[in-house]
MIMAR-167722 format. One record per residue (C-alpha): x, y, z; residue in one letter. Coordinates in steps of 0.02 Angstrom, whole numbers, m for minus. Layout:
// residues N
       X       Y       Z  resn
       X       Y       Z     A
...
This chain:
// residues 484
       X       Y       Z  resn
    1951     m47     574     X
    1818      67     475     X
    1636      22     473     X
    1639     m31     303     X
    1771    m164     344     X
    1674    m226     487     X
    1555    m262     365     X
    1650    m347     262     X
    1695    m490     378     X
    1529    m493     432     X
    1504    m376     568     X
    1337    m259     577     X
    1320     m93     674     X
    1184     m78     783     X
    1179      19     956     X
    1078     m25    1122     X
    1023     160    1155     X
     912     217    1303     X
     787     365    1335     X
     873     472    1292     X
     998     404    1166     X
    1193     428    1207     X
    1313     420    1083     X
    1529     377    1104     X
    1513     197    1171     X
    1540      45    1053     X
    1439     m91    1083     X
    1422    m281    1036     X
    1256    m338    1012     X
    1192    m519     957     X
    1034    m496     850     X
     908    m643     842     X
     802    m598     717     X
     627    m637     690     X
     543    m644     515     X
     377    m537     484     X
     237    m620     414     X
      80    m533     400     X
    m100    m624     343     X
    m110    m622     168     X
    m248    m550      76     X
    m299    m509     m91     X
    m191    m378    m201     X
    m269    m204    m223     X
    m252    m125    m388     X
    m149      34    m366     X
    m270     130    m500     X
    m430      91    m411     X
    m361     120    m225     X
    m199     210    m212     X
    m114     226     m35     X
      25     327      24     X
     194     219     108     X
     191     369     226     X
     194     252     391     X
      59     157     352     X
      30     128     173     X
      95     196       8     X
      76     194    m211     X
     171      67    m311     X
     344      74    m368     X
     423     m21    m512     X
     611      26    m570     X
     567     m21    m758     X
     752    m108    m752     X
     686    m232    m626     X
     573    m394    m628     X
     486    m344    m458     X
     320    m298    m480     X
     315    m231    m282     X
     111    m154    m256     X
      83     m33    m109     X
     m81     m53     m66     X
    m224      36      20     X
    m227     m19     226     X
    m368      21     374     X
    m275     217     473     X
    m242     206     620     X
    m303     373     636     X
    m486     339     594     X
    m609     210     573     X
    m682     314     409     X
    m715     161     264     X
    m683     296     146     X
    m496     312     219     X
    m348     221     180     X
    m204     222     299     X
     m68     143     359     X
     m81      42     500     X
    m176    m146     482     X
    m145    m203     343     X
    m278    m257     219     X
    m197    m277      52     X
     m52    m401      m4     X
      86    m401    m124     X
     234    m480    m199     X
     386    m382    m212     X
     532    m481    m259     X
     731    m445    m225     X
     900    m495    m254     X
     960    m544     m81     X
     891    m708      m4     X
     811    m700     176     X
     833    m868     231     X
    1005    m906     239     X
    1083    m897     384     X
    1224    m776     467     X
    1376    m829     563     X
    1510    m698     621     X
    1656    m662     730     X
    1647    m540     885     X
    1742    m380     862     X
    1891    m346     971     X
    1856    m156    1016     X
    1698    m204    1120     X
    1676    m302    1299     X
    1516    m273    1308     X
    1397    m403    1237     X
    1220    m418    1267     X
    1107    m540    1161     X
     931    m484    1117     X
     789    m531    1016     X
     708    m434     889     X
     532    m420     810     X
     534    m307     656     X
     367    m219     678     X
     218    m225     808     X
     133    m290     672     X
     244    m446     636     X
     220    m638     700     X
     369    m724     710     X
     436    m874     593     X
     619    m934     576     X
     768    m862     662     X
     946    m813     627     X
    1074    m746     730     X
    1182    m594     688     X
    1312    m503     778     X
    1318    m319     750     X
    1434    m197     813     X
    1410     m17     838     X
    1515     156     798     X
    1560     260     927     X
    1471     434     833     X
    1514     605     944     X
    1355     678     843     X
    1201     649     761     X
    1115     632     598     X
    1055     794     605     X
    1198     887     665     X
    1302     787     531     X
    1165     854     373     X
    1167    1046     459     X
    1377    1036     442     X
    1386     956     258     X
    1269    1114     222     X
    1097    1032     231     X
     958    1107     335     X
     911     965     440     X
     899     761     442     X
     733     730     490     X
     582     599     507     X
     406     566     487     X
     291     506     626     X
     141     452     658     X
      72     570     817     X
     m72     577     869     X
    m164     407     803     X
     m47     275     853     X
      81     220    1004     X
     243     316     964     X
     161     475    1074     X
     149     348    1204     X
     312     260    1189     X
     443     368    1310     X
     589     280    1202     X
     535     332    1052     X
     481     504    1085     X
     652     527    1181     X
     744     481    1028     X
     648     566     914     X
     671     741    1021     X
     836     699    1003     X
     910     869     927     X
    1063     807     853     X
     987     664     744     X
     803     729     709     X
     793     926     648     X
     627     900     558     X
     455     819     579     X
     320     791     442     X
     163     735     473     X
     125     564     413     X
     m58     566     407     X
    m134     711     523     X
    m145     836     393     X
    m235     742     259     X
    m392     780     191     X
    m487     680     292     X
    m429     716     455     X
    m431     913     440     X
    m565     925     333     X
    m682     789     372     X
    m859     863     319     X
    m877    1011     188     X
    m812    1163     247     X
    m780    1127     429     X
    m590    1106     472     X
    m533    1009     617     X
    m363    1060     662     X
    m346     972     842     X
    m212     818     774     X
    m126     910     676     X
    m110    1064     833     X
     m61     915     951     X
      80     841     805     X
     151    1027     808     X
     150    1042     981     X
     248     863    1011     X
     382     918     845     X
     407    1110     931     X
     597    1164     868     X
     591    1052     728     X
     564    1133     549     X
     398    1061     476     X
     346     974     320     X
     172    1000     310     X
     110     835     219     X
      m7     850      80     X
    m161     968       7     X
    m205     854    m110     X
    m158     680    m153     X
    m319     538    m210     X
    m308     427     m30     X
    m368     471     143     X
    m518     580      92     X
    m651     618     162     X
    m825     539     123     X
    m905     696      59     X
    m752     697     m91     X
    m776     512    m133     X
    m948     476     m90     X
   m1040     657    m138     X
   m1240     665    m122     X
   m1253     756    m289     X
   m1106     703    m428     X
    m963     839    m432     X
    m928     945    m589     X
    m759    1017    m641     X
    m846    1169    m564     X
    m893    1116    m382     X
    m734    1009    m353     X
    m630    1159    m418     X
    m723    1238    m298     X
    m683    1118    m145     X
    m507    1076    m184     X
    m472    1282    m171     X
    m556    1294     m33     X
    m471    1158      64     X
    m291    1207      m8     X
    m317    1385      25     X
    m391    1363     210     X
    m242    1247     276     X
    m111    1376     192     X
    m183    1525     276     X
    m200    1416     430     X
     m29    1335     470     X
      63    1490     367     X
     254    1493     407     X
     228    1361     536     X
     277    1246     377     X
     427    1249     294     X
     319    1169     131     X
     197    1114      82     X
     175     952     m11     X
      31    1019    m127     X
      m1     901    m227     X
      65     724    m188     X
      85     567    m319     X
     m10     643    m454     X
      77     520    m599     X
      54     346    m632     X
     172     180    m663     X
      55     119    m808     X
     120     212    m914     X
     251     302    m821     X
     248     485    m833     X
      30     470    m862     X
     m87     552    m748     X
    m132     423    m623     X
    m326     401    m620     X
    m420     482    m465     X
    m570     595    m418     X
    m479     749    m442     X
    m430     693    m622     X
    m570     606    m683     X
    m680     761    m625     X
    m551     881    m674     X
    m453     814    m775     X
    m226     873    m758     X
    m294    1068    m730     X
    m325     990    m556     X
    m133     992    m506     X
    m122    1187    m591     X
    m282    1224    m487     X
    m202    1173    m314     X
     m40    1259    m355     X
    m121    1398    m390     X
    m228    1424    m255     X
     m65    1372    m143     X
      26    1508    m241     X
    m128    1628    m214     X
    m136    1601      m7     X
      52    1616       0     X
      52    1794     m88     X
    m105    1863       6     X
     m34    1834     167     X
     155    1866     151     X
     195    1706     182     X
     384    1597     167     X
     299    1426     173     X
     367    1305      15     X
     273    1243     m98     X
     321    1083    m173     X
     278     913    m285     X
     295     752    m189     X
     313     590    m287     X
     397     408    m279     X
     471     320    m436     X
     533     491    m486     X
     710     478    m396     X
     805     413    m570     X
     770     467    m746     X
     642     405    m841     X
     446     445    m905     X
     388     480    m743     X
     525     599    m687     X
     507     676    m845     X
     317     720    m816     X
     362     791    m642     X
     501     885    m734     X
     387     937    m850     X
     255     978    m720     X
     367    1111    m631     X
     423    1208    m811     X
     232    1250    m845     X
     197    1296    m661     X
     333    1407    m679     X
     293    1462    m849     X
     108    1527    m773     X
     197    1615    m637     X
     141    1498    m512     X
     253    1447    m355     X
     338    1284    m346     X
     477    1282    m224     X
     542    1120    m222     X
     523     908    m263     X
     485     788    m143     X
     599     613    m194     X
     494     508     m79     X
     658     354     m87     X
     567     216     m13     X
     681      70     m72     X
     720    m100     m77     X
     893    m169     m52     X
     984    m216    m209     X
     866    m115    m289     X
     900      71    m263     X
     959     178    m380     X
    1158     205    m386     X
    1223     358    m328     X
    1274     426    m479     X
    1085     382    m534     X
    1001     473    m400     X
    1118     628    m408     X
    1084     653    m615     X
     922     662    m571     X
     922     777    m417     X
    1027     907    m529     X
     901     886    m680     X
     782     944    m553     X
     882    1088    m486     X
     914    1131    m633     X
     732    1191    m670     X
     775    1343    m511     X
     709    1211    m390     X
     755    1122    m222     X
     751     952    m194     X
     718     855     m38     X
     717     657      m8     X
     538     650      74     X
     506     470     141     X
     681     370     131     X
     679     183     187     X
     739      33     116     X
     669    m136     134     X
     738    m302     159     X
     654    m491     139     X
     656    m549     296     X
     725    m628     390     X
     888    m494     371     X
    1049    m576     346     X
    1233    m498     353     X
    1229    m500     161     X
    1070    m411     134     X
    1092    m270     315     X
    1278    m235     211     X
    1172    m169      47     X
    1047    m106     155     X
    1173       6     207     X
    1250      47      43     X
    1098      95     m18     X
    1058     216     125     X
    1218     283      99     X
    1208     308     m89     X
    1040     411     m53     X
    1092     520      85     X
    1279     547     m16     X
    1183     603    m187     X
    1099     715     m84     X
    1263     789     m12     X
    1321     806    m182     X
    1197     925    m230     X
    1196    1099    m158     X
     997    1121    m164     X
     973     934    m112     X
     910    1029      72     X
     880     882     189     X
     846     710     193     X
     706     618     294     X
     662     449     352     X
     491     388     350     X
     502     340     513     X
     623     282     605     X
     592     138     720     X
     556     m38     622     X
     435     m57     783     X
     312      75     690     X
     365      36     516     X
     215      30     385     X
     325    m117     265     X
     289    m276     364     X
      95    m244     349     X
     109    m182     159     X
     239    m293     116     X
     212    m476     200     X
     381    m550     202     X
     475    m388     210     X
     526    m240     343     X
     693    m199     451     X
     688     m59     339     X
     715      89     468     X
     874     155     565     X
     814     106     752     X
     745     m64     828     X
     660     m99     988     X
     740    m265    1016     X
     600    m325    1164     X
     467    m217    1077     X
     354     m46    1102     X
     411      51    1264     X
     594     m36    1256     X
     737      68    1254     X
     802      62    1061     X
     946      14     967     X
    1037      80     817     X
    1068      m8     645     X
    1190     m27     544     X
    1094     108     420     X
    1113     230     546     X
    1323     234     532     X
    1302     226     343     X
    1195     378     332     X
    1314     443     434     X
    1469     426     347     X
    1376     481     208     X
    1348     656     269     X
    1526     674     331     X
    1622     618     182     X
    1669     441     209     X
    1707     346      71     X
    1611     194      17     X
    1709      49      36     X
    1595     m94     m24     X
């Protein structure tokens, strides 16, 4: 029986994996999940404090053909106790996504035949999560000979990879976690979720503090690197958004060179890229600049400016490092696409270097873009002599999950990682994050979460276990057909 039948009468694929993970062994396990509810607190307006989904906390989204109005909003790091920062650990900020799938109702299913193993667990979606209603699911599990990563480097990518949150938070202290994630044959990247930011390399004017992001190398060594972001309007420092004497398009010209050219020069071919300039466009309108320091003080020249100086560091010192545009809500067609694919013909028309787009992906089930959607729009990217590379893929459920909703979660996955096999200079695809236990949704989205490809059924420093996302990315990257 294929996995997508399973699905169909109501089995889910999940795997009980220790440190380290094995793979060739199908197991049964019976899920009792436990709903995420986080405190609620007051919305945050995404034009007055924009934060990144990148583990912690991330920009708005709206798919224009939707009703959901879903908010990222800004969150305490985890990192640092800066007020100026916003990160993604506690959540401060509410909103109110809405989606298709209900997450109350209740599955029932039947026990597979090919297993004789069953072991009955119970799951909390994130460290962050209390619990609230329950419902019990049985999910099966593949028998995979290979990984995720090893699957993307034979359909011609260059790696599956992952973001994580290291140093700052638990996963460098979790033996399960950092067992799967050195885990060659499913993770063959790394980026940085938060280490590199502004405000943790630069925090005062001029002096650079390398030490996290030196000890987030050291714990990735043998995985390519996404080095994640120059310039973006969250996690800053206090001397950019609090400054003793008011900037001019002059002096913050001046600082935002400085900062892009010294990390460049610093980290040189260590990175594979370089997000350069991260979420520059806004929802309201779509395809608008998005209001922030760097534009109100600079107005657009501000993106030109830090691909230029980018471009500028790369040349002087010989280097390979990627330089690319990282953005979410720019993974289908539309205004704000458009602007992005505008953005890279007048880079390129200066004769300034821009590798490659970031599709950041993060999703919600029922609500991703079709296949067909998603490739269109890689290939009007490539088009342009670019690459393309989904950034920060994750998709969302309302919790609790239910056999219905985990089945689309995994069509979705597999209609994101499958556009990206379809298109030659589609290079890699990676997760932002993989383990629900560190997941940035429940405490961005109250309500909402499973959203990753691993569980720790009894919690941090638990051996994991591996969703039914996981087999759909999967069969995705070796040419499976859908079968939903």
């Amino acid at each position: 029986m294929s996995l997508r039948s399973l699905f169909t009468t109501g089995l889910l694929a999940a795997g009980a994996l220790a440190a380290p993970p094995g793979y060739g062994n199908t197991v049964t396990v019976t899920v009792t999940e436990k709903a995420s509810c986080s405190a609620s607190a007051s919305p945050t307006s995404h034009s007055s404090s924009t934060s990144e989904g990148h583990g912690n906390t991330h920009s708005p989204w709206h798919y224009p053909s939707h009703s959901s109005s879903s908010t990222k909003t800004s969150t305490t790091s985890k990192a640092s106790t800066s007020a100026s920062s916003a990160s993604k650990t506690s959540a401060t900020s509410t909103a109110s996504p809405t989606s298709k799938s209900s997450a109350t109702s209740s599955a029932t299913s039947k026990t597979s035949s090919v297993t004789s193993s069953v072991v009955s667990v119970t799951t909390t979606t994130s460290s962050l999560a209390s619990t609230a209603a329950t419902t019990t699911i049985l999910a099966t599990a593949t028998a995979t000979n290979y990984g995720l990563n090893d699957a993307a480097k034979a359909a011609g990518k260059l790696w599956f990879g992952t973001a994580l949150d290291v140093p700052g938070t638990g996963e460098a202290q979790d033996p399960y976690y950092i067992a799967e994630f050195d885990n060659i044959h499913d993770f063959g990247e790394a980026t940085p979720a938060n280490i590199m930011k502004y405000e943790f390399t630069e925090p005062e004017a001029g002096v650079f503090n390398y030490t996290g992001a030196e000890e987030f190398l050291t714990a990735a060594a043998g995985k390519a690197i996404r080095c994640h972001n120059l310039i973006w309007s969250s996690e800053l420092p206090t001397f950019i958004t609090n400054p003793t004497v008011n900037w001019t398009n002059a002096t913050l010209t001046a600082a935002l060179r400085r900062h892009v050219t010294t990390l460049v020069e610093h980290f040189g071919d260590r990175c594979y890229s370089w997000d350069v300039v991260n979420e520059a466009f806004s929802d309201n309108p779509a395809g608008a600049y998005a209001p922030n320091i760097w534009y109100d003080t600079i107005g657009p020249a501000y993106v030109v400016e830090a691909f230029q100086a980018a471009s500028d560091a790369v040349r002087a010192n010989n280097l390979a490092v990627k330089l690319y545009y990282n953005d979410y809500n720019i993974e289908f067609l539309g205004n704000k696409s458009y602007a992005a694919q505008a953005l890279v013909k007048d880079l390129k028309n200066r004769n300034i270097q821009i590798d490659g787009v970031g599709l950041e992906s993060h999703f919600i089930a029922g609500e991703t873009p079709a296949k067909a959607a998603q490739q269109a729009n890689m290939e009007a990217f490539t088009a342009l002599g670019v690459e393309v590379v989904v950034t920060e893929l994750d998709v969302r459920l309302n919790l609790p999950p239910t056999v219905a909703t985990e089945a689309q979660q995994v069509v979705d996955y597999y209609n994101t990682v499958a556009a990206c096999v379809a298109v030659p200079r589609c290079v890699g695809i990676v997760v932002w994050d993989f383990d629900d236990t560190y997941s940035w949704i429940p405490g961005t989205f109250p309500g909402q979460g499973y959203g990753d490809l691993f569980l720790q059924p009894n919690g941090p420093n638990t051996p994991l276990v591996r969703k039914a996302p996981y087999d759909g990315c999967l069969e995705a990257l070796t040419g499976a057909p859908e079968a939903l």
